[in-house]
KOLGU-224884 format. One line per field, with one value per residue: residue number from 1; x, y, z of N, C-alpha, C in turn. Coordinates in steps of 0.2 Angstrom, whole numbers, plus 5000, padded with zeros to 4 digits. Atoms other than C-alpha are relative to their C-alpha. Layout:
REM KOLGU-224884
nr [NUM:...]
n.X [X:...]
n.Y [Y:...]
n.Z [Z:...]
ca.X [X:...]
ca.Y [Y:...]
ca.Z [Z:...]
c.X [X:...]
c.Y [Y:...]
c.Z [Z:...]
This chain:
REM KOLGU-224884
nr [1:2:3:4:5:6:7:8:9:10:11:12:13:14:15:16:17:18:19:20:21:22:23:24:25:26:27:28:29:30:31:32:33:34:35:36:37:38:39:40:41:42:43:44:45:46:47:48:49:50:51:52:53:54:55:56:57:58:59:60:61:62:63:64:65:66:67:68:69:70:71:72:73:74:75:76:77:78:79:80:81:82:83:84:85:86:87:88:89:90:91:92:93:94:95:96:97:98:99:100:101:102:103:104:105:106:107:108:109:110:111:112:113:114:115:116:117:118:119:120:121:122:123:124:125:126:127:128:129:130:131:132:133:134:135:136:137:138:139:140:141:142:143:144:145:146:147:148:149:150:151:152:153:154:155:156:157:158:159:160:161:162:163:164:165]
n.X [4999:5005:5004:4998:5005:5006:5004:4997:5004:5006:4997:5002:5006:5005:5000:5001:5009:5005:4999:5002:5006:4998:5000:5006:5007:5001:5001:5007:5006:5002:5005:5011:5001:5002:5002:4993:4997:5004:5003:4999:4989:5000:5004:4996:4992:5002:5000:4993:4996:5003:4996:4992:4999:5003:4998:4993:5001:5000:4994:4992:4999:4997:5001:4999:5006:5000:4995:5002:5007:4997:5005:5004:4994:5001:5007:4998:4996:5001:5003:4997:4998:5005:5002:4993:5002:5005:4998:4995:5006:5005:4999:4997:5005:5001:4993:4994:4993:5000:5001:4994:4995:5000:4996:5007:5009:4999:4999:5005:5003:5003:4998:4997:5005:4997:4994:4998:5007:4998:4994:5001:5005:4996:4997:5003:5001:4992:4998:5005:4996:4995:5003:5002:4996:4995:5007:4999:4991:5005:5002:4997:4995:5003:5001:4992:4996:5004:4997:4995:4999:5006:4996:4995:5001:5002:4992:4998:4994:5000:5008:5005:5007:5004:5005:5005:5001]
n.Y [5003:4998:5007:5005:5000:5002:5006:5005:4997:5002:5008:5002:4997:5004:5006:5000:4997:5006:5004:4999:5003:5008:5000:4999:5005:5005:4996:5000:5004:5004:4997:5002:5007:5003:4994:5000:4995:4994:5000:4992:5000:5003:4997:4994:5006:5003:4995:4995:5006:4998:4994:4999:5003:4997:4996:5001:5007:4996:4995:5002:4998:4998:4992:4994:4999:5002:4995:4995:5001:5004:4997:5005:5005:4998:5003:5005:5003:4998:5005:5005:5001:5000:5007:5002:5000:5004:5006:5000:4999:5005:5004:4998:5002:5006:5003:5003:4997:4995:4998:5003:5006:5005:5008:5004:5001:5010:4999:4999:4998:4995:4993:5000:4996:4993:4997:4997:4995:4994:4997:4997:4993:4995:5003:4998:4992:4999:5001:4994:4995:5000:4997:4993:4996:5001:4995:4995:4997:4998:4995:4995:4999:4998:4994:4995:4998:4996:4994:4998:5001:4994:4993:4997:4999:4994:4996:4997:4996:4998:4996:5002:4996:5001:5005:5000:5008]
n.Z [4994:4996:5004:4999:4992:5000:5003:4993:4997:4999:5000:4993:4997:5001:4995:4996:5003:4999:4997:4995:5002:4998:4991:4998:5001:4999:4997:5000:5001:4993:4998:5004:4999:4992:4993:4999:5006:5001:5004:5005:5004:5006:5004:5000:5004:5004:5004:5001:5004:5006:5006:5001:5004:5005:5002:5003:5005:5006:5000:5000:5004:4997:5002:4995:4995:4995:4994:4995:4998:4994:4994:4998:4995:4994:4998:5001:4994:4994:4998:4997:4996:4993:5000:4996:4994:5000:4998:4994:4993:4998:4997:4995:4995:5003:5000:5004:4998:5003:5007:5003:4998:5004:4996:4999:5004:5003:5008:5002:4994:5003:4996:5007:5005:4998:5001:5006:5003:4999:5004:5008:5000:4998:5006:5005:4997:5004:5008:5005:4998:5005:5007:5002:5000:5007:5003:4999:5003:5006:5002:5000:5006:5009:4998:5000:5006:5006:5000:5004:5008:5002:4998:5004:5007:5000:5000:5007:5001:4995:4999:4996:5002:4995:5003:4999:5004]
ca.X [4720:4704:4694:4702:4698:4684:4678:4688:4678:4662:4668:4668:4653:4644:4653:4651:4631:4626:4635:4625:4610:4612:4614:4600:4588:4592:4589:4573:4567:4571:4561:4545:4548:4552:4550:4569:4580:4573:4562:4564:4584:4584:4573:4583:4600:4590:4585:4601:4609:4598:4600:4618:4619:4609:4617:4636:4631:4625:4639:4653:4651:4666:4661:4668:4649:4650:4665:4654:4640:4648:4634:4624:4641:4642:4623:4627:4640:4633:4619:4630:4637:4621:4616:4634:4627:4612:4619:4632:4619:4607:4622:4628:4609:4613:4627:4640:4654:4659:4658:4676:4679:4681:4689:4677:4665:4659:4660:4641:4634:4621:4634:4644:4631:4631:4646:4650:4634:4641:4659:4652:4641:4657:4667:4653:4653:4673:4671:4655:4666:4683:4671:4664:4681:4690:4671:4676:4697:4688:4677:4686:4702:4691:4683:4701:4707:4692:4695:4712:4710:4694:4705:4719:4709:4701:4718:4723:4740:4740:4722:4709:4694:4677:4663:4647:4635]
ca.Y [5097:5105:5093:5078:5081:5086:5070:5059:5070:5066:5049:5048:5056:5043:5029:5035:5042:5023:5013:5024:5023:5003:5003:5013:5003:4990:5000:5004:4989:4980:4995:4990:4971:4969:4988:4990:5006:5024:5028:5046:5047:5033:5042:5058:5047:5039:5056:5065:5047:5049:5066:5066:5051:5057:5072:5067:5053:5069:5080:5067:5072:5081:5101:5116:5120:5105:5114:5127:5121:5124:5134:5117:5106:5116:5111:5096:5093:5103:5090:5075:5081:5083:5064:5060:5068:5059:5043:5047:5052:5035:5026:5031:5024:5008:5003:5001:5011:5026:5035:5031:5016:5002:4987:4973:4973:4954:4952:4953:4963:4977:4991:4985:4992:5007:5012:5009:5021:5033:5032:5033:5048:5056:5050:5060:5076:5077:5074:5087:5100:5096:5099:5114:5121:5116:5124:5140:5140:5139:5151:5163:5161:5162:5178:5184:5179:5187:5203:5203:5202:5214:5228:5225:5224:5241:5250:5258:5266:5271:5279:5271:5271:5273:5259:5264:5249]
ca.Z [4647:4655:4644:4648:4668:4664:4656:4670:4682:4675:4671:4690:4696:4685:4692:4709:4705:4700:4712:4725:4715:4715:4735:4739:4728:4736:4751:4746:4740:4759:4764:4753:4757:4776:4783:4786:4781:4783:4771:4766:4768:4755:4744:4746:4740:4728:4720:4721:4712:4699:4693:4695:4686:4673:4673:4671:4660:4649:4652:4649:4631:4627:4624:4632:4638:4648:4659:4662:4669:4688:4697:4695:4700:4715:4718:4714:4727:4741:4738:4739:4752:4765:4756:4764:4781:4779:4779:4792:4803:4801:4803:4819:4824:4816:4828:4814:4821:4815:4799:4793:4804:4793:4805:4809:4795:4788:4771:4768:4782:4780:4791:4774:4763:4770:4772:4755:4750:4761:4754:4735:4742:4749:4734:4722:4733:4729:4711:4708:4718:4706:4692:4697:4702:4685:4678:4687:4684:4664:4664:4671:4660:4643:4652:4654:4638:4629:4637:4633:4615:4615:4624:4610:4596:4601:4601:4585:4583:4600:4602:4611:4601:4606:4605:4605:4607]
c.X [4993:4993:4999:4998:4996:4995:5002:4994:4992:4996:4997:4994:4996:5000:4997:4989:4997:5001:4994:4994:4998:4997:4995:4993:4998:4997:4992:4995:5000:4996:4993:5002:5000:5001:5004:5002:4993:5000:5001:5007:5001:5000:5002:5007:4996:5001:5005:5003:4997:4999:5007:5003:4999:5004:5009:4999:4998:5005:5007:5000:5005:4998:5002:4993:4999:5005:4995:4993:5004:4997:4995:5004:5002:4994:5000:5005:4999:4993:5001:5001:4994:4997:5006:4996:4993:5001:5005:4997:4995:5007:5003:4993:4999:5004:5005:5005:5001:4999:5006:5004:4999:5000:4992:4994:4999:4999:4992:4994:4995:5004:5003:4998:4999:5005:5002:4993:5003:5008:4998:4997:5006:5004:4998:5000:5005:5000:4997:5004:5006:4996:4998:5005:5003:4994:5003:5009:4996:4996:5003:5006:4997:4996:5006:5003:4997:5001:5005:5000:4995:5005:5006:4999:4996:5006:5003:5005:5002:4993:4997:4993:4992:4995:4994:4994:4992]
c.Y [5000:4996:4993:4999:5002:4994:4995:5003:4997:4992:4996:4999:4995:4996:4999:5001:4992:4994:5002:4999:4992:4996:5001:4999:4994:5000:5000:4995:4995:5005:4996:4992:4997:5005:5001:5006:5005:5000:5006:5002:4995:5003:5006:4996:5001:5007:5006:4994:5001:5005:5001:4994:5001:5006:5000:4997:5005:5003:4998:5001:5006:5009:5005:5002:4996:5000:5006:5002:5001:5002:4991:4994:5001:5001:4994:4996:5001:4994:4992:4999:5002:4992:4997:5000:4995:4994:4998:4998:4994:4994:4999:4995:4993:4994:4995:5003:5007:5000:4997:4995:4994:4993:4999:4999:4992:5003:5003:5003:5007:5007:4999:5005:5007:5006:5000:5006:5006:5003:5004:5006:5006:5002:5007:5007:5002:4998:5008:5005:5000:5003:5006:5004:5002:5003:5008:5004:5001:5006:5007:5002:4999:5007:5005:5001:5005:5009:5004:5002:5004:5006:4999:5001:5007:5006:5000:5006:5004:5003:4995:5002:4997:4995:5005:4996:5004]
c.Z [5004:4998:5000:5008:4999:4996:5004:5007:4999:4998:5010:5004:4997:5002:5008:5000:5000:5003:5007:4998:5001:5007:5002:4997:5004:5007:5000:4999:5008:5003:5001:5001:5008:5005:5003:4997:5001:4993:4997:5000:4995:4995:4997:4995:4995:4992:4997:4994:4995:4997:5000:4995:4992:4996:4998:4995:4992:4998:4998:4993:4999:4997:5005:5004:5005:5008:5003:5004:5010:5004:5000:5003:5006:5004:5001:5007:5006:5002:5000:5007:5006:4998:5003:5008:5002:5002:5004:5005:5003:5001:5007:5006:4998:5005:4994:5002:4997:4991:4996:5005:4996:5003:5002:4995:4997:4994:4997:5005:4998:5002:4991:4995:5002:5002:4995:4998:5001:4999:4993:5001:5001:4994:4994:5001:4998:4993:4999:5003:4996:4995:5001:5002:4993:4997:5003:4999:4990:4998:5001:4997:4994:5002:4998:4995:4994:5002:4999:4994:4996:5000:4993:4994:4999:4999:4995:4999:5005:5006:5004:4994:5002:4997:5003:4999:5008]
């Protein structure tokens, strides 16, 4: 089971990962054409998109070592979630309305575009944090199980015996 959301999980984080990726090219490329769009919160997205992409896109392979990568999913998510504040932040200076106000948007408007960016950003922060939690319920249940199975293979007709190692 722990297999299965984990490959749903990194399933996500790459859909979420290259829709933002996507965004913020586009993002970048109105920069470099008509001088629009901060230029180093892009860049920042942009960099986070691409290794998270990359990085789910390798880890959706299905091995138990991909569960326990979750010091780097909990990297991962904390730097989601400051590309989330990032683009909170620049849209508040864009008058589009709040972070989670939706009503009013045209169908093809730039507030549009960044609010989905900053939805798939929030989106990716909540995946990479699932994964690193279900990476850390894992590790510490194969932890748990391996020392169970240690202590009872050391125990010999009541005795205790000793390792020396």
């Amino acid at each position: 089971m722990s297999r299965l959301l984990s490959m749903i999980f990194r399933f996500a984080e790459f859909v979420c990962g290259a829709v933002v990726l996507g965004i913020t090219a586009n993002f970048l490329y109105q920069h470099h054409k008509y001088g629009v769009n901060p230029l180093g919160r892009s860049i920042y997205v942009e960099v986070i998109a691409v290794i998270s992409t990359l990085m789910a896109l390798l880890w959706l392979l299905p091995f138990t070592s991909a569960i326990m990568h979750y010091p780097f999913d909990l990297l991962m998510s904390a730097a989601w979630f400051a590309a989330f504040a990032v683009l909170v932040n620049w849209l508040h200076k864009m008058d589009c309305g709040g972070a989670f106000q939706w009503s009013g948007l045209e169908h093809s408007g730039v507030c549009n575009q960044w609010k989905a960016d900053e939805a798939f950003a929030f989106l990716a922060a909540i995946f990479w944090l699932a994964s690193a939690l279900l990476g850390m319920y894992v590790y510490h249940k194969v932890n748990k199980r391996h020392a169970t199975t240690t202590t009872t293979a050391d125990v010999e007709g009541g005795r205790r015996r000793r390792r020396f190692i």
